[in-house]
C-alpha positions in Angstrom: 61.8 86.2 -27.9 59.2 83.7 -28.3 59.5 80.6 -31.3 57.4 78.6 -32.6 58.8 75.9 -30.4 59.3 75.7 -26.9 63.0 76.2 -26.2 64.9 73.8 -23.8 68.6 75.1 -22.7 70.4 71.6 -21.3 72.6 73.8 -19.5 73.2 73.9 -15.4 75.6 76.9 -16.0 74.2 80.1 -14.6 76.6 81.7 -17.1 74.4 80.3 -20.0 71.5 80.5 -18.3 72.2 84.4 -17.5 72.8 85.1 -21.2 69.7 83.6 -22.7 67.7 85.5 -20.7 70.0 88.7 -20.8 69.3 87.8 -25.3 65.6 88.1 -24.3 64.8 84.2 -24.9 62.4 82.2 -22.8 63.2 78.5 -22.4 63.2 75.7 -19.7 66.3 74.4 -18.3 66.7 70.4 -18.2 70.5 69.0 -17.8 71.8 66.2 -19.6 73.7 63.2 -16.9 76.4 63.0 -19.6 80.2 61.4 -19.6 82.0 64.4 -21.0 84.5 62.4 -22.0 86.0 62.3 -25.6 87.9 60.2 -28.1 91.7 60.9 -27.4 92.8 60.9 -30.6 90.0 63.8 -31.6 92.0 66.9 -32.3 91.2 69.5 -29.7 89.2 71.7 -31.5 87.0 69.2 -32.2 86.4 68.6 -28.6 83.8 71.6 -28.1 81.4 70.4 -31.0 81.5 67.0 -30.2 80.7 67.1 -26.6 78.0 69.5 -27.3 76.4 67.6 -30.2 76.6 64.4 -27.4 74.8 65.9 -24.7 72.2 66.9 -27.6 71.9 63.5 -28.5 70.6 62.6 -25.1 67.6 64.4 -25.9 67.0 62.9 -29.3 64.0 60.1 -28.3 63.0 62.7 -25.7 61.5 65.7 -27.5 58.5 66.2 -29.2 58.4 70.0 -30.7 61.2 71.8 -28.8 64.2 73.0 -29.6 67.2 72.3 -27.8 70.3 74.3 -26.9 73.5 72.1 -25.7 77.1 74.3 -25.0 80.3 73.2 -24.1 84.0 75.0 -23.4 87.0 74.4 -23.8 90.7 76.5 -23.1 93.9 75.5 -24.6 97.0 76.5 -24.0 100.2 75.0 -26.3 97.5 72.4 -28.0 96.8 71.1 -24.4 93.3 71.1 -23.1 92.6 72.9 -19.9 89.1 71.6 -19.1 87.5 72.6 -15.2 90.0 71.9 -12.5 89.3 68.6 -10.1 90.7 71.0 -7.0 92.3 73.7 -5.6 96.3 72.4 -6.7 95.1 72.4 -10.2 92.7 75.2 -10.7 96.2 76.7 -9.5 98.0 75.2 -11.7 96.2 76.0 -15.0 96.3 80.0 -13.9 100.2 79.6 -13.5 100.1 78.2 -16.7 97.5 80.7 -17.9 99.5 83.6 -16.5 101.5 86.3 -19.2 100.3 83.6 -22.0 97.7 83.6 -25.0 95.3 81.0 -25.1 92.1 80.2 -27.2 88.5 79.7 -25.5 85.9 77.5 -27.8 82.6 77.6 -27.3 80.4 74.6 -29.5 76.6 74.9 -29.3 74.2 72.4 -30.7 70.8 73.2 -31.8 68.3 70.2 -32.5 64.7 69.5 -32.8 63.1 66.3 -33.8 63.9 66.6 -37.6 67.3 68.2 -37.5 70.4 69.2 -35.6 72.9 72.5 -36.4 76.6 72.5 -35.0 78.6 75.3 -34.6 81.4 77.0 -33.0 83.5 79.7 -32.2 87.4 80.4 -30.9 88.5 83.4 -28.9 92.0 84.6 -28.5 92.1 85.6 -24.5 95.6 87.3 -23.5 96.5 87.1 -19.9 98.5 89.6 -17.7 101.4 87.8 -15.8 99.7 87.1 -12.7 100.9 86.7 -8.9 100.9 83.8 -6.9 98.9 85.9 -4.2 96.8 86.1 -7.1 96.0 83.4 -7.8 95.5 81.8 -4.6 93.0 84.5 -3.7 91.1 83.9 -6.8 90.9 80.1 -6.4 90.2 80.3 -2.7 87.1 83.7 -2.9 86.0 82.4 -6.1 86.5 78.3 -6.0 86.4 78.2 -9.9 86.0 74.5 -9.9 82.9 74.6 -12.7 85.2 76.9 -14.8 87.5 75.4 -18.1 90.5 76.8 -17.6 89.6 77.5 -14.0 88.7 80.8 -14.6 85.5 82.8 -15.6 85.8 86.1 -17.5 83.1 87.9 -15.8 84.9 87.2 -12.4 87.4 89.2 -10.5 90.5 87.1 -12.5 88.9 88.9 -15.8 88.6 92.3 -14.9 92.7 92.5 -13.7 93.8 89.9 -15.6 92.7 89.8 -19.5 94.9 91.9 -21.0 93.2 91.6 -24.8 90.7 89.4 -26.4 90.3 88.8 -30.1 86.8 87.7 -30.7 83.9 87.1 -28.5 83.7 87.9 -24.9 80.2 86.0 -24.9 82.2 83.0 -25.9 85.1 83.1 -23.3 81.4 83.4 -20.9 80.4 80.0 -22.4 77.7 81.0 -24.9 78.4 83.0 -28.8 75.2 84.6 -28.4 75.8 86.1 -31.4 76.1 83.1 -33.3 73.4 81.7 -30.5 70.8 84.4 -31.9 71.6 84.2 -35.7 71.4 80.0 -35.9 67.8 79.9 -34.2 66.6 82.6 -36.1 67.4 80.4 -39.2 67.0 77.0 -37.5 
């Protein structure tokens, strides 16, 4: 799909990047250096729009006519962020806690050009199976989610035998609503 802009996806996922091109979109990839850290006291489903409207932000003084795209993911479990696991004990972890529960995937993506910027979001209800601990282990150890929220990705091996239901998007479990991707730049 070609725009009158050039599109710029600030992105170093190759989920992302896999599903804009999949969505027929041509863009260039440039990635933010960004603190993805947040205000404590934000309620958690803020998180998602305001880290994605901050890594947009970094590109503010820096475009001319493009159009950028900015994401970011969260998982929560019980109110609690899971964000992407610093190592192997706690990408284990969060699947144990993961495991035989429901928990809610939100994907925030930021549009902005020179003159203006459009937020959105979008929450997913992903239902697990009640996973092993030989399960897990040999998901963390073949797969080494470490780039993962949640410590898992949907279109790994951990998604096909362990989502049990989801209620909503399966694009935004992935890390991208394409849906709502496509509809906002077609009235950006």
């Amino acid at each position: 799909m070609n725009f009158n802009h050039p599109l710029i996806l600030a992105s170093s996922s190759p989920r992302r990047q896999h599903l804009m091109k999949e969505a027929g979109f041509q863009f260039t990839i440039q990635v933010p250096d960004i603190d993805e850290s947040f205000p404590h006291e934000l309620p958690v489903n803020f998180v998602p729009k305001y880290l994605a409207e901050k890594k947009a932000k970094i590109f503010q003084s820096k475009i001319t006519n493009e159009i950028v795209i900015t994401s970011d993911t969260i998982v929560i479990l019980n109110s609690a962020i899971l964000n992407k696991p610093r190592d192997r004990a706690e990408a284990i972890s969060m699947l144990t806690r993961l495991s035989g529960q429901t928990h809610t995937v939100i994907t925030a993506v930021c549009l902005m050009s020179k003159e203006k910027m459009d937020c959105f979001d979008d929450h997913t209800k992903v239902t697990f199976k009640k996973l092993t601990q030989e399960e897990i282990e040999f998901y963390v150890d073949t797969y080494k989610p470490y780039d993962k929220a949640g410590a898992y990705g949907a279109q790994d091996w951990i998604g096909m035998v362990a989502i049990k239901k989801i209620n909503g998007s399966y694009f935004t479990v992935m890390g991208m609503p394409m849906h709502l991707v496509y509809s906002h730049l077609m009235d950006f």
